[in-house]
LOKOL-352010 format. One record per atom (N, C-alpha, C): residue number from 1; residue in three letters; atom name; x, y, z. Coordinates in steps of 0.1 Angstrom, whole numbers, m for minus. Layout:
// LOKOL-352010
(atom NUM, "ala", "CA", (X, Y, Z))
...
// end
This chain:
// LOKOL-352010
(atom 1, "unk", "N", (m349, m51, m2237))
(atom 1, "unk", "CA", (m356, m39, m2241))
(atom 1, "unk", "C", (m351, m35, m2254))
(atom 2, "unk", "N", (m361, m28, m2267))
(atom 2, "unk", "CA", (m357, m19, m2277))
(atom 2, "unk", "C", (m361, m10, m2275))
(atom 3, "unk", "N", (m353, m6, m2285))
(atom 3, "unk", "CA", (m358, 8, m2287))
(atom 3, "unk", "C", (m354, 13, m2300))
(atom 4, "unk", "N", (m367, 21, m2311))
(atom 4, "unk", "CA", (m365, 20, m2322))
(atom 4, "unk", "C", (m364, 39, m2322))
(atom 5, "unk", "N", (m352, 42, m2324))
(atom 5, "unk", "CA", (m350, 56, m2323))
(atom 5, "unk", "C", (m351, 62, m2342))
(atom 6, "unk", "N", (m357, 72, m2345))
(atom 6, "unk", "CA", (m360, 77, m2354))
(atom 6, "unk", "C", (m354, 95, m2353))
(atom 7, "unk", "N", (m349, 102, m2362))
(atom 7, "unk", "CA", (m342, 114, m2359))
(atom 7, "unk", "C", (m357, 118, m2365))
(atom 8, "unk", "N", (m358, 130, m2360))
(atom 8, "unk", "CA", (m372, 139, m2368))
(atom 8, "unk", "C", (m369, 157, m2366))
(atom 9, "unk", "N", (m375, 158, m2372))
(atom 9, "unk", "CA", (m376, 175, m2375))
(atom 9, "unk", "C", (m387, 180, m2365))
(atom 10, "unk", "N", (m398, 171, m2363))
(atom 10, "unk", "CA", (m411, 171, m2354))
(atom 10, "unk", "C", (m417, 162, m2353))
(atom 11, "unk", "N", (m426, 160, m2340))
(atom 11, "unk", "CA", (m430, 149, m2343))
(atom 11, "unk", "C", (m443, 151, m2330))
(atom 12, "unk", "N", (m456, 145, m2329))
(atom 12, "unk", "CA", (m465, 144, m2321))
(atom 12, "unk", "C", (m469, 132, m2322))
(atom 13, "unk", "N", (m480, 128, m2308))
(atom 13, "unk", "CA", (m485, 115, m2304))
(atom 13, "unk", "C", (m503, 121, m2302))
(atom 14, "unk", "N", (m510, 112, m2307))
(atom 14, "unk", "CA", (m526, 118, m2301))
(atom 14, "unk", "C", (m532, 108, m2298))
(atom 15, "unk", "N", (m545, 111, m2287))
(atom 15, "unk", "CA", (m553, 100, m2284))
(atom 15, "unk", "C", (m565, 103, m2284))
(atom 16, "unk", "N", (m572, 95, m2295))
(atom 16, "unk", "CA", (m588, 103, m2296))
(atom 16, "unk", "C", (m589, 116, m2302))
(atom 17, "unk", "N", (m580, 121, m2311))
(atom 17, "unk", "CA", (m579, 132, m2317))
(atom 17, "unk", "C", (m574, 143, m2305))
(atom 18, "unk", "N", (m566, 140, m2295))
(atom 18, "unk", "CA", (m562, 149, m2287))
(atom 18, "unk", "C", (m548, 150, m2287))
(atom 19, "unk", "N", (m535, 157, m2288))
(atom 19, "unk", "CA", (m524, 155, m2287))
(atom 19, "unk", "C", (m517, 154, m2276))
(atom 20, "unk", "N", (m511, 144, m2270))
(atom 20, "unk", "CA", (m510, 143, m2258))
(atom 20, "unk", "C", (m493, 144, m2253))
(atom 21, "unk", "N", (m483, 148, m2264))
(atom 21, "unk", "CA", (m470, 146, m2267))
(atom 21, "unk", "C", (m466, 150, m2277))
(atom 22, "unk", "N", (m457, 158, m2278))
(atom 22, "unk", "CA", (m452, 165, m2287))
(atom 22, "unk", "C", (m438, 175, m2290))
(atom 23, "unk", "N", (m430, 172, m2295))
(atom 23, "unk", "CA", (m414, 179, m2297))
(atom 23, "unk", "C", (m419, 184, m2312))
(atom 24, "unk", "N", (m414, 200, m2315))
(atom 24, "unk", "CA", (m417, 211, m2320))
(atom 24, "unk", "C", (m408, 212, m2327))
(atom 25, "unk", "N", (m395, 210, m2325))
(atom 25, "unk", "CA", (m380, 210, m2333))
(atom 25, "unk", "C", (m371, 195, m2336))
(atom 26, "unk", "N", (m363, 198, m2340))
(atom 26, "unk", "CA", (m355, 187, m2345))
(atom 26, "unk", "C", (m354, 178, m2328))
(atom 27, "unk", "N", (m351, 165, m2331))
(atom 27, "unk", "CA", (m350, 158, m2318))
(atom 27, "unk", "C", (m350, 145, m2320))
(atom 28, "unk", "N", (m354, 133, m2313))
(atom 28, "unk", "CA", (m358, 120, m2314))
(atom 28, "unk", "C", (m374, 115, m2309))
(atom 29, "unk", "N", (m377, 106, m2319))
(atom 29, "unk", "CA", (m385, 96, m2314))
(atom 29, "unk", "C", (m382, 88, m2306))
(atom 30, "unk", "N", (m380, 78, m2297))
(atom 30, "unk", "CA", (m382, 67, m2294))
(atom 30, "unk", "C", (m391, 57, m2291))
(atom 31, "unk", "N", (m393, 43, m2304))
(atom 31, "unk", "CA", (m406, 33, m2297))
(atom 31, "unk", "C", (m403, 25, m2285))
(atom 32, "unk", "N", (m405, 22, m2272))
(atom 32, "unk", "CA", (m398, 14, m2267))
(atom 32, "unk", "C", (m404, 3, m2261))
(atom 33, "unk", "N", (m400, m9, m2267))
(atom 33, "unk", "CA", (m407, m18, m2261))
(atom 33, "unk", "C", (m397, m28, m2252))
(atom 34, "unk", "N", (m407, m38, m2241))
(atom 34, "unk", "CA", (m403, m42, m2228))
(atom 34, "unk", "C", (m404, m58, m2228))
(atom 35, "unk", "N", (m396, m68, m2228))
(atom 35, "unk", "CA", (m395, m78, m2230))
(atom 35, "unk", "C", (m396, m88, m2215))
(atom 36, "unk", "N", (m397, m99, m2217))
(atom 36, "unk", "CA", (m397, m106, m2195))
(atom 36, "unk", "C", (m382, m104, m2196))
(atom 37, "unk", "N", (m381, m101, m2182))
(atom 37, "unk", "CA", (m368, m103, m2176))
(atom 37, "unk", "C", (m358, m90, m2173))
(atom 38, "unk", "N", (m368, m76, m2181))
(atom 38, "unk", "CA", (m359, m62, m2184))
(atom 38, "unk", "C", (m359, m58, m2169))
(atom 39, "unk", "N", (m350, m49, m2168))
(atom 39, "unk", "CA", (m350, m41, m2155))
(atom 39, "unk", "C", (m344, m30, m2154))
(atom 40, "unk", "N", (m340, m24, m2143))
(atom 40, "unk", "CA", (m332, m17, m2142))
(atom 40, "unk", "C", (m318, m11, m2151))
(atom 41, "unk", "N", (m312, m26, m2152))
(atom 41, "unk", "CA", (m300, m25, m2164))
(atom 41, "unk", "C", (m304, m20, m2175))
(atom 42, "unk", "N", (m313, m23, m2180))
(atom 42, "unk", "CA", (m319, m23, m2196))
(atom 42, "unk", "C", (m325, m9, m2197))
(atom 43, "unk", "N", (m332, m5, m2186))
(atom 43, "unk", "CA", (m336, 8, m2185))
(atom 43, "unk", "C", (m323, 20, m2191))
(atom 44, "unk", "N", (m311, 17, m2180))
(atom 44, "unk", "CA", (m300, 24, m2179))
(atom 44, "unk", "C", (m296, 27, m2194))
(atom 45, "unk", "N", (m292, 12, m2203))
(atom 45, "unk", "CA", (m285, 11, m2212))
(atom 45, "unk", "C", (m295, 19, m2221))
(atom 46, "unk", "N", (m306, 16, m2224))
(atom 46, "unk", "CA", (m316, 20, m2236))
(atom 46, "unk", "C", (m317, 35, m2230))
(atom 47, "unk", "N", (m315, 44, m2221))
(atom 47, "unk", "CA", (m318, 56, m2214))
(atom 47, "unk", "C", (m302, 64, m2226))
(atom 48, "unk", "N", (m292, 57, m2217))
(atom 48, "unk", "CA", (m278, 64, m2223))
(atom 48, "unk", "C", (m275, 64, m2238))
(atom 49, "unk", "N", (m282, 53, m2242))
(atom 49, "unk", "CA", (m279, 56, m2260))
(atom 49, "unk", "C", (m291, 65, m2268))
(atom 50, "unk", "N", (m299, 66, m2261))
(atom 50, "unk", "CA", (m308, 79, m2268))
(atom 50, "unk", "C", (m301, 92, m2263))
(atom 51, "unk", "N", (m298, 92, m2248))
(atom 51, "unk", "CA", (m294, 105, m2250))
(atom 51, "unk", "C", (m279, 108, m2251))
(atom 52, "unk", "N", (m272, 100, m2253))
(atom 52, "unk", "CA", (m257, 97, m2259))
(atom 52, "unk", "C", (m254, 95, m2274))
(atom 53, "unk", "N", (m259, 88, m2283))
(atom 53, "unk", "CA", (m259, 82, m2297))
(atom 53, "unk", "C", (m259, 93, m2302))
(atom 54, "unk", "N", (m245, 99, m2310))
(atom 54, "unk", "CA", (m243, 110, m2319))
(atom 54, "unk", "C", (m253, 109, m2335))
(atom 55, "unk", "N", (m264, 110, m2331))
(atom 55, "unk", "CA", (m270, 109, m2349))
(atom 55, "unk", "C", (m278, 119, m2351))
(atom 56, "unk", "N", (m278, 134, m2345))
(atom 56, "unk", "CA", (m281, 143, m2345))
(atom 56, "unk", "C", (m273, 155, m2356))
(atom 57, "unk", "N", (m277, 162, m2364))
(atom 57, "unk", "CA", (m269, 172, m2375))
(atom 57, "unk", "C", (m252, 173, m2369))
(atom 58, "unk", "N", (m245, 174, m2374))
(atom 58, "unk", "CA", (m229, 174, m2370))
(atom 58, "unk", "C", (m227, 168, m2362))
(atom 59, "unk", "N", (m231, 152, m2363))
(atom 59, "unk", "CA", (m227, 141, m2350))
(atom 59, "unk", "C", (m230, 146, m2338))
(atom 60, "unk", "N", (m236, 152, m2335))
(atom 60, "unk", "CA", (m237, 154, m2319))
(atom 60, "unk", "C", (m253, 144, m2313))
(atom 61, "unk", "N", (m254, 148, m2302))
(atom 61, "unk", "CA", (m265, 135, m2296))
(atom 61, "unk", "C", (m277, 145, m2290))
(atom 62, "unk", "N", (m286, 140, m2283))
(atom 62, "unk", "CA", (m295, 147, m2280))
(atom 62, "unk", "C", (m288, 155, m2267))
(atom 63, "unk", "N", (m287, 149, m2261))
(atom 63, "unk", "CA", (m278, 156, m2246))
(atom 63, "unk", "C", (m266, 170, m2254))
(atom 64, "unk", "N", (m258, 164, m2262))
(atom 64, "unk", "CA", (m249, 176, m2269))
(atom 64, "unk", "C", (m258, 188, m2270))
(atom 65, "unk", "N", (m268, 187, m2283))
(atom 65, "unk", "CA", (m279, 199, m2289))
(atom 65, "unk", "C", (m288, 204, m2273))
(atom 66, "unk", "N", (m295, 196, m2266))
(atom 66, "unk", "CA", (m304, 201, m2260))
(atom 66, "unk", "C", (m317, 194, m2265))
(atom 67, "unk", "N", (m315, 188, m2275))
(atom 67, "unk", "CA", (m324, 181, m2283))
(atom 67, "unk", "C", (m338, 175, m2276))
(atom 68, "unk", "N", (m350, 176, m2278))
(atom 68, "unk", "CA", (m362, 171, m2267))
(atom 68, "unk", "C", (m361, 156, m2274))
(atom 69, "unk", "N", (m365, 146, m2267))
(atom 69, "unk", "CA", (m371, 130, m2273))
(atom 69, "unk", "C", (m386, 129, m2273))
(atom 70, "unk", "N", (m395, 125, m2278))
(atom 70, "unk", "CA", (m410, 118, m2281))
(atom 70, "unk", "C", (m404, 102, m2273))
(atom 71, "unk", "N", (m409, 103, m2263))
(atom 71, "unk", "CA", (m408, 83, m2260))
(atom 71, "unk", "C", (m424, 80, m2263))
(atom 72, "unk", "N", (m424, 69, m2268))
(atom 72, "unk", "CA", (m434, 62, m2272))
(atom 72, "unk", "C", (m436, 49, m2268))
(atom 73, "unk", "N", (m444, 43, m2259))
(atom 73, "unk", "CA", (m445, 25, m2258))
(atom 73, "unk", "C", (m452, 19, m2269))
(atom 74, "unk", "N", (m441, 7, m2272))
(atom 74, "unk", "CA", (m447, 0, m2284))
(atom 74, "unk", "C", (m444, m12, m2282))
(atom 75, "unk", "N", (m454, m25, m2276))
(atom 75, "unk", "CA", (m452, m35, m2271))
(atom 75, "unk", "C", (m448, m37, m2287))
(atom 76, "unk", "N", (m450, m42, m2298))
(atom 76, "unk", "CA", (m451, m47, m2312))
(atom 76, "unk", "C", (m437, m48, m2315))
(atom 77, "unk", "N", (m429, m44, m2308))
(atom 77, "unk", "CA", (m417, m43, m2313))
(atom 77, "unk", "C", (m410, m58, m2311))
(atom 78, "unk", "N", (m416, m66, m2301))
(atom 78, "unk", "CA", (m415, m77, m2296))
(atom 78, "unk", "C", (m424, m92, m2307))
(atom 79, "unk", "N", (m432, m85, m2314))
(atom 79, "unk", "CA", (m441, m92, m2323))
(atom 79, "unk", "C", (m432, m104, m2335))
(atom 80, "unk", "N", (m435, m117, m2330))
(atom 80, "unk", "CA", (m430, m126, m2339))
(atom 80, "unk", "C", (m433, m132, m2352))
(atom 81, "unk", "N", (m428, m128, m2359))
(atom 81, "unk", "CA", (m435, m131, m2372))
(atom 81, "unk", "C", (m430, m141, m2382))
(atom 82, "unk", "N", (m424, m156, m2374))
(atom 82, "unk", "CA", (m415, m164, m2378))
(atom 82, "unk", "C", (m429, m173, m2384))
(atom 83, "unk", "N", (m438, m173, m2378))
(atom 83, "unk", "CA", (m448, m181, m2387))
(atom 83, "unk", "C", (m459, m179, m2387))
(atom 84, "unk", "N", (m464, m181, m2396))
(atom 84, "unk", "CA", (m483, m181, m2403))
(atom 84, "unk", "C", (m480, m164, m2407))
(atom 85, "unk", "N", (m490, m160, m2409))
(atom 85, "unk", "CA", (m499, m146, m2408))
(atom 85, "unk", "C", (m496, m134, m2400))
(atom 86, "unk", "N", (m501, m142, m2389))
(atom 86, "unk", "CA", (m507, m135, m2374))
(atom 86, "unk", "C", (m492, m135, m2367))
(atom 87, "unk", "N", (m489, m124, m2364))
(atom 87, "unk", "CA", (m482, m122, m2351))
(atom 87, "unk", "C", (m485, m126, m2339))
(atom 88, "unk", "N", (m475, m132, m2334))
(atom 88, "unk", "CA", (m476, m132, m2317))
(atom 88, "unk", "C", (m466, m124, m2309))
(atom 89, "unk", "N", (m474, m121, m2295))
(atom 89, "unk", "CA", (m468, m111, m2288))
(atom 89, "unk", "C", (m465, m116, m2275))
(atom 90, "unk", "N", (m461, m127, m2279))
(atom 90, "unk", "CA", (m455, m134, m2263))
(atom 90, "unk", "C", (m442, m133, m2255))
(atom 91, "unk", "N", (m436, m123, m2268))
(atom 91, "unk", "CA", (m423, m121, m2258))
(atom 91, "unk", "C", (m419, m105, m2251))
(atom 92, "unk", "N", (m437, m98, m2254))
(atom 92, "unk", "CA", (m438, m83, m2247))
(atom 92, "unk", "C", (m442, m89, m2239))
(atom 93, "unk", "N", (m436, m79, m2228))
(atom 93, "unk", "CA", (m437, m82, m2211))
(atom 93, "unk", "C", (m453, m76, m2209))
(atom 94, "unk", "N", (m459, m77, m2200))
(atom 94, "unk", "CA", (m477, m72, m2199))
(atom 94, "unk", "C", (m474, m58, m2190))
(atom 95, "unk", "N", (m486, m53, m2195))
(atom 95, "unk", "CA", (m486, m43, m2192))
(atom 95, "unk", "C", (m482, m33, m2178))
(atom 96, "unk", "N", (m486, m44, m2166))
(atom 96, "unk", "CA", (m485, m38, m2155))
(atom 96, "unk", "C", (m465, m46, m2156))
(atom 97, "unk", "N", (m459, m48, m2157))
(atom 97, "unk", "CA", (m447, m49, m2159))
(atom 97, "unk", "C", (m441, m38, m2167))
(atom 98, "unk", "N", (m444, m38, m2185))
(atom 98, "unk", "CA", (m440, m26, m2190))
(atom 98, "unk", "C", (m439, m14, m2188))
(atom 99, "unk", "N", (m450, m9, m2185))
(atom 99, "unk", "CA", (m458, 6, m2177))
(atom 99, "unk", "C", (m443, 8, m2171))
(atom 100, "unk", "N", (m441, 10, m2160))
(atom 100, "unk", "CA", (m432, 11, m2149))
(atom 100, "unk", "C", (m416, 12, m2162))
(atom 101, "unk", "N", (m413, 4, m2161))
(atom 101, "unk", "CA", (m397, 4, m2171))
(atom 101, "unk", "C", (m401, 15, m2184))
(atom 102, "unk", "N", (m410, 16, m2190))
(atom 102, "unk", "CA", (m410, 27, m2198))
(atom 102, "unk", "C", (m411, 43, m2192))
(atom 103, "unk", "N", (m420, 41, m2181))
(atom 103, "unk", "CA", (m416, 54, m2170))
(atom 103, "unk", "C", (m401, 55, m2168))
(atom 104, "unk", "N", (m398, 44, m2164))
(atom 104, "unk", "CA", (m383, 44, m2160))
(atom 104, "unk", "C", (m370, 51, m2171))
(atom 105, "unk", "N", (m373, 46, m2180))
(atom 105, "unk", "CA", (m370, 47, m2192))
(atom 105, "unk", "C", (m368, 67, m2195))
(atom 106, "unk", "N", (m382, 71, m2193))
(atom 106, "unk", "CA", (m385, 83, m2196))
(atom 106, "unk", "C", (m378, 91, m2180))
(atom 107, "unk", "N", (m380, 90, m2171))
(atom 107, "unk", "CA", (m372, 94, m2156))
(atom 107, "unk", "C", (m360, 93, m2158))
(atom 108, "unk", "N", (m349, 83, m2162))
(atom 108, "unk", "CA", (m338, 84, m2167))
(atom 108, "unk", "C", (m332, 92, m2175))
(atom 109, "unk", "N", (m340, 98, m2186))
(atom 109, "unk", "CA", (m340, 111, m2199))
(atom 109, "unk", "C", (m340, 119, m2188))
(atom 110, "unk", "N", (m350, 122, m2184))
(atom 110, "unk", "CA", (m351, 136, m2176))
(atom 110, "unk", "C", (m343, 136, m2167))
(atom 111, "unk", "N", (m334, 127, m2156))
(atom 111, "unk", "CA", (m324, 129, m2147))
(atom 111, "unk", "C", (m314, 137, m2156))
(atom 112, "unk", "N", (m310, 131, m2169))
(atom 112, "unk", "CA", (m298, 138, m2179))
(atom 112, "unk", "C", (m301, 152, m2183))
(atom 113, "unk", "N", (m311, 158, m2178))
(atom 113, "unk", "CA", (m314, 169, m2185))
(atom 113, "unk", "C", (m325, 169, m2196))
(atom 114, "unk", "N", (m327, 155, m2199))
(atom 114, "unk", "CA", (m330, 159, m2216))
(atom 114, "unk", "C", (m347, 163, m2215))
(atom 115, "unk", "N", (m355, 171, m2222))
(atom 115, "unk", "CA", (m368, 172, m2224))
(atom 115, "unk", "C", (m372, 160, m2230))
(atom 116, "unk", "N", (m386, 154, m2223))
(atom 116, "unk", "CA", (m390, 145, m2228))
(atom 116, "unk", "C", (m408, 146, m2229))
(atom 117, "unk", "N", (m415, 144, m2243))
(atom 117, "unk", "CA", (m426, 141, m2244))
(atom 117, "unk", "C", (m429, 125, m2241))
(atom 118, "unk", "N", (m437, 127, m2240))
(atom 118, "unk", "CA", (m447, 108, m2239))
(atom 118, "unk", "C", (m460, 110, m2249))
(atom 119, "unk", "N", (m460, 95, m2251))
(atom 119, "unk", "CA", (m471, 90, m2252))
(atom 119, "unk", "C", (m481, 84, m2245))
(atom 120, "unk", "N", (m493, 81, m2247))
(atom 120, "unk", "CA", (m499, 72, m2232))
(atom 120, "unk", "C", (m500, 58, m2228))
(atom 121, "unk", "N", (m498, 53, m2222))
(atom 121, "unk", "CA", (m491, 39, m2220))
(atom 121, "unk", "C", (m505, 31, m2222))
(atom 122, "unk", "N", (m507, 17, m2232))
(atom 122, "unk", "CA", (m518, 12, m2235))
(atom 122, "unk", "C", (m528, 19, m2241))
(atom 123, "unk", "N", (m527, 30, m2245))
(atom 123, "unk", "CA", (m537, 37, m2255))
(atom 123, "unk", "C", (m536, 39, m2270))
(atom 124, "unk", "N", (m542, 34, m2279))
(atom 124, "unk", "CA", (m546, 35, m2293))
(atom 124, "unk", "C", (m540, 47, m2300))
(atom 125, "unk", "N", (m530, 53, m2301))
(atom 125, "unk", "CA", (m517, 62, m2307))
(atom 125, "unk", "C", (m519, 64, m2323))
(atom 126, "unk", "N", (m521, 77, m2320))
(atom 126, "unk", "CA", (m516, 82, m2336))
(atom 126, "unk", "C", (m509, 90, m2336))
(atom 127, "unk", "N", (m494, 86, m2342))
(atom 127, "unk", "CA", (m480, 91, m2342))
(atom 127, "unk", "C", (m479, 100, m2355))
(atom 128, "unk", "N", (m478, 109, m2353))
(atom 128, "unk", "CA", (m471, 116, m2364))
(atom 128, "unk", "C", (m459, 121, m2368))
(atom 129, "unk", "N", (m452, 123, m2376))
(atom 129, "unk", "CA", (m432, 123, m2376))
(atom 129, "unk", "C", (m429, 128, m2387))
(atom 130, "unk", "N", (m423, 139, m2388))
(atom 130, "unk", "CA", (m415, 144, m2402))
(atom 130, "unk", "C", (m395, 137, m2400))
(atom 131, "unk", "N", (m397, 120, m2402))
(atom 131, "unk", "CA", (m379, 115, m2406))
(atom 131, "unk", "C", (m372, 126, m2411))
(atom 132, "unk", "N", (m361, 126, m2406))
(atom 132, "unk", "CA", (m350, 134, m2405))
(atom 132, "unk", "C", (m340, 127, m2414))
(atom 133, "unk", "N", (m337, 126, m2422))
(atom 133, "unk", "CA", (m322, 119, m2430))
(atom 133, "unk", "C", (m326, 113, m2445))
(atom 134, "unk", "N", (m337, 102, m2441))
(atom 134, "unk", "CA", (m342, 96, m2430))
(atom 134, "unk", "C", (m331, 89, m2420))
(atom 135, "unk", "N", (m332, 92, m2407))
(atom 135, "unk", "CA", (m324, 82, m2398))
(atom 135, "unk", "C", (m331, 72, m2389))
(atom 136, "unk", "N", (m330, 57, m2389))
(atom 136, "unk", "CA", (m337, 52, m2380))
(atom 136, "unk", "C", (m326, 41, m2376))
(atom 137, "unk", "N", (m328, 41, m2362))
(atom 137, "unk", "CA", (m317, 32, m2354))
(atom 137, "unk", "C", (m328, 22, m2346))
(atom 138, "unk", "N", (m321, 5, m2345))
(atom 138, "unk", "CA", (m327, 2, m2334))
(atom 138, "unk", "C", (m315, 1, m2320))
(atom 139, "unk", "N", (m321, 5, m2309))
(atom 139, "unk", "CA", (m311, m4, m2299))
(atom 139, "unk", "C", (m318, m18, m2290))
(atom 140, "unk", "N", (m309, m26, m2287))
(atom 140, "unk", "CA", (m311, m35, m2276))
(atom 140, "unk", "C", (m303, m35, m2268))
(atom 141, "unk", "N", (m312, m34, m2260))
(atom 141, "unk", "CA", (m305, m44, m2243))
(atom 141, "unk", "C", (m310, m53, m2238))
(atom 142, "unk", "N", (m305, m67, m2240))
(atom 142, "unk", "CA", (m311, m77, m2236))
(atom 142, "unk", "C", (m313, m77, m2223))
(atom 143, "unk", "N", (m317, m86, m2215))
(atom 143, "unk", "CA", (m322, m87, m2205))
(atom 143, "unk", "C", (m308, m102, m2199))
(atom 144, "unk", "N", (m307, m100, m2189))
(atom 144, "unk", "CA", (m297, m111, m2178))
(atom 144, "unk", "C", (m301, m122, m2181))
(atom 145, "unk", "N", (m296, m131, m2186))
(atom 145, "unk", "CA", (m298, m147, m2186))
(atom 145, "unk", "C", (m301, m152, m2173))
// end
């Protein structure tokens, strides 16, 4: 699993011109995408470093401030671009596998307390973000051999 965390000042998600997700104040993005083999573990690990990872104003983390997150699914994160042109996307997990671990993902935030917006899972996304620093972090958790 990644996860591409971005600090922001604000930030929204819309679908079809509708806004469907949205943090108002300073906080995090997160894109997260779902690779074969994630689970449980990956969920855990990628959950505690958004809301643990001090990269918020005076080192503190989102859990410290109260800070809300934007989670966002983004199979592309997985997109190989070692040859030709064209990306391939063979190493994002399919949809009815991702779905689920990105919920999971977002369920884990909220057990911590933290506010969490979404995005909509497989729908055509227009993200909007005012970068904070700019800060952008990736994390991984691989998946169990």
């Amino acid at each position: 699993m990644k996860a591409v965390l971005q600090r922001v000042t604000r930030a929204s998600v819309s679908v079809d011109g509708e806004v469907v997700g949205a943090i108002d104040r300073a906080g995090i993005v997160a894109l997260v995408g779902v690779t074969h083999g994630d689970g449980a573990d990956q969920v855990e690990i990628v959950a505690r470093k958004i809301a643990e990872l001090r990269i918020l104003d005076g080192e503190t983390s989102v859990a410290d401030a109260g800070a809300p997150v934007l989670v966002i699914s983004q199979f592309t994160l997985y997109g190989d671009t070692r040859k030709g042109r064209r990306p391939t996307w063979n190493a994002a997990a399919p949809g009815p596998v991702a779905e689920p671990l990105v919920e999971a993902v977002v369920a884990a935030l909220r057990a911590r307390g933290v506010e969490v917006a979404t995005g909509r899972f497989g729908a055509d996304m227009a993200v909007e973000l005012v970068n904070d620093g700019p800060v952008t972090l990736v994390v991984e958790a691989a998946p169990a051999p």
